[in-house]
C-alpha positions in Angstrom: 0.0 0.0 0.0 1.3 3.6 -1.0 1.5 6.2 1.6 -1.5 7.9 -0.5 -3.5 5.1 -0.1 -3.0 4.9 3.8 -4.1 8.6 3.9 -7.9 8.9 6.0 -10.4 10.4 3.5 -10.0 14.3 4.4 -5.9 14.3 3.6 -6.4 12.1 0.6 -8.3 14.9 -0.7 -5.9 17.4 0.4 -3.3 15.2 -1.3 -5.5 15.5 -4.3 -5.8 19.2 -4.4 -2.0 19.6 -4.3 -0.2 20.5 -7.8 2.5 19.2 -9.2 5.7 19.9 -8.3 4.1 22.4 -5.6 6.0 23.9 -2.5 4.2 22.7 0.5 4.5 23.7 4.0 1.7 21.9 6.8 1.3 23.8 9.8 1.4 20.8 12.3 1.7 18.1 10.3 1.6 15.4 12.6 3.7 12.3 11.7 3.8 13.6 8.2 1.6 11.6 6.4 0.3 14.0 4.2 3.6 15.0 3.4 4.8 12.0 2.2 2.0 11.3 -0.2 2.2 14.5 -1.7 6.0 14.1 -2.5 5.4 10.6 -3.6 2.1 11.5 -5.8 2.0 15.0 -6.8 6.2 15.4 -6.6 5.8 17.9 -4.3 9.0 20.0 -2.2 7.9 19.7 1.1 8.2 21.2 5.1 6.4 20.6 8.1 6.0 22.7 11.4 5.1 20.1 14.3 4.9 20.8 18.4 4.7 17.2 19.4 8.3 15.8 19.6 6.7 12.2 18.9 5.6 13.9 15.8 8.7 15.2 14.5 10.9 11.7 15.0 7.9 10.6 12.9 8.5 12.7 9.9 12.1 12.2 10.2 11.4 8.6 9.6 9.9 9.3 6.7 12.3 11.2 5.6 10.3 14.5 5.7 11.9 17.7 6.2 10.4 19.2 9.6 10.6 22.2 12.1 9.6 22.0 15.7 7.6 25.2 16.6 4.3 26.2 18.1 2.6 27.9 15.0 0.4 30.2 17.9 3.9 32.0 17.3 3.9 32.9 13.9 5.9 31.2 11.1 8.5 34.1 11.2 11.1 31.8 10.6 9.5 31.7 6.8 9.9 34.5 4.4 7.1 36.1 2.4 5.7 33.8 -0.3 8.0 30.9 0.4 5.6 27.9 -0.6 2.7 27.8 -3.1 0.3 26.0 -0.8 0.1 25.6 3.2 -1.9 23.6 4.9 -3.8 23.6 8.0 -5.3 20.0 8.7 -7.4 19.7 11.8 -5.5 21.8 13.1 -7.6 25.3 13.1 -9.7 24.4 16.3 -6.5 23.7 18.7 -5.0 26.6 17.7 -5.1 29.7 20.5 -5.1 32.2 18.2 -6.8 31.5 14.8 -6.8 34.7 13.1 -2.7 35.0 13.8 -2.4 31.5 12.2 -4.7 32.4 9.2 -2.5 35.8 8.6 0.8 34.0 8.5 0.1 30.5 6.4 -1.2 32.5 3.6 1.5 35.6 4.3 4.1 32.6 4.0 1.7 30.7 0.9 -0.2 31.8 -2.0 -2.9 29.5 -1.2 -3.9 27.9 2.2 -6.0 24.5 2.6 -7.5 24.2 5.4 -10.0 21.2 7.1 -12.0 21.7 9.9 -14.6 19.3 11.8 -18.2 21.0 11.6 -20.1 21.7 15.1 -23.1 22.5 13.3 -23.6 19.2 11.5 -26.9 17.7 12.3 -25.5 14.7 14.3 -23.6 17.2 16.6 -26.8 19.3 17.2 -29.1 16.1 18.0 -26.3 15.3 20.6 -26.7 18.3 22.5 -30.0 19.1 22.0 -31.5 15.3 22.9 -29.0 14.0 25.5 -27.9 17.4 26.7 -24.2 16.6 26.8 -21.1 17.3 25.0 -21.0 15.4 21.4 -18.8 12.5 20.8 -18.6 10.8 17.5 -15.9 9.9 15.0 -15.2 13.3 13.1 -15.4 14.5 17.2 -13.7 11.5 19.4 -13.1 13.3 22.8 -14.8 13.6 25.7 -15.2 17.5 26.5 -12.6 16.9 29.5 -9.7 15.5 26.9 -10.2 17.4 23.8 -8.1 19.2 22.5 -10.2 21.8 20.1 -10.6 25.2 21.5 -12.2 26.9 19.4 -16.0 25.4 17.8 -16.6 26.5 14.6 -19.2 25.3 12.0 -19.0 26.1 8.0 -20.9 29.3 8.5 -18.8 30.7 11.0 -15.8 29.8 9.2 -17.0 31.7 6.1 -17.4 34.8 8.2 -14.3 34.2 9.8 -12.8 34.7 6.5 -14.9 37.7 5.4 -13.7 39.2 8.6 -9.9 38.5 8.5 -9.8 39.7 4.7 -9.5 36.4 3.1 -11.4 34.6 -0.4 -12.5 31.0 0.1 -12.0 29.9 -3.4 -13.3 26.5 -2.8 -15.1 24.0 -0.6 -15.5 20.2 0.0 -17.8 19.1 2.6 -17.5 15.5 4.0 -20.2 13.5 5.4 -19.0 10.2 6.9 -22.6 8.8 5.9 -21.5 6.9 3.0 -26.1 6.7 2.1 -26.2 10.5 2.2 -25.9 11.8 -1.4 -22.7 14.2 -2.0 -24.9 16.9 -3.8 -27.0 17.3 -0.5 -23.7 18.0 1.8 -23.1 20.7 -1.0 -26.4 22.4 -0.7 -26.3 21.9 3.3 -22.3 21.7 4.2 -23.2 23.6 7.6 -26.2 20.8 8.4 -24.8 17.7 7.0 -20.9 17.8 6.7 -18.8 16.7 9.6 -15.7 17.8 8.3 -15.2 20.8 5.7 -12.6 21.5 3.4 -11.6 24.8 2.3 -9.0 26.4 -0.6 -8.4 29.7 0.8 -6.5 33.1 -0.4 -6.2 36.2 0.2 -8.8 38.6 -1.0 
């Protein structure tokens, strides 16, 4: 099996918005899965920025090039327009300060991709609203004690987010994990029915 093929669903469509021969740069990258698939698929040149020390031995084993650094930060070890694409998988609701983050990947990229999982999905609202306690669900594993995410968002709120921090969403890509839900429903409802959204963002 590749390291494309091992991706979950949400990178692999990352992977697949990549270009060719792109300059990548994901803003905590984890074990640098992602990474590797792009270089291997899309022949990307690739960096990673990762917190977790278990995280960076990872991508070293891969053989991907990585920096240790908290992104809350900045990037200012980058220069202006060093890569073509950043990413931000996951990663937006952990972060403490999301507009600072937003600034910098796409002061650092022309383009930013970022994925997100969506509070207001349906499944997330019954949750609450039926059992009165915190959501917990595959797109939303943790137990409100344990999680990590900070900061809720749903598809709406990250639109005005955008608006509000001078940025273009160029593109969207709602997920449903219901494999019996059509994909043109998720489009016409992303803030109802996706549990995790995808977004190709620029400045506007």
């Amino acid at each position: 099996m590749t390291a494309a093929e091992r991706l979950r669903r949400d990178l692999a469509l990352v992977a697949g918005i990549v270009p060719p021969g792109a300059r990548v740069l994901d803003l905590g990258c984890g074990d640098g899965a992602l990474l590797e698939a792009v270089r291997e698929t899309r022949g990307a040149v690739v960096r990673g920025v990762e917190l977790d020390l278990a995280g960076v031995g990872a991508c070293v084993a891969r053989g991907v090039s990585v920096v240790q650094a908290d992104i809350d930060a900045g990037l200012a070890g980058f220069p202006d327009g060093a890569f073509d694409l950043v990413v931000l998988s996951q990663t937006l609701q952990v972060v403490r300060n999301p507009a600072l983050v937003l600034r910098e990947m796409l002061r650092v990229g022309e383009r930013g991709i970022i994925s997100f999982p969506n509070f207001g999905n349906w499944r997330v609202r019954g949750y609450l609203g039926l059992r009165g306690r915190m959501p917990v669900s595959s797109s939303l594993p943790y137990e409100w004690y344990e999680t990590p995410n900070i900061h809720l968002t749903t598809v709406k709120d990250f639109r005005v987010f955008c608006a509000r921090n001078g940025v273009r969403i160029e593109r969207e890509i709602p997920l449903a994990e219901d494999a019996g839900l059509p994909g043109a429903l998720v489009r016409i409802a992303p803030n109802l029915l996706a549990e995790t959204s995808i977004a190709v963002v620029a400045r506007a």
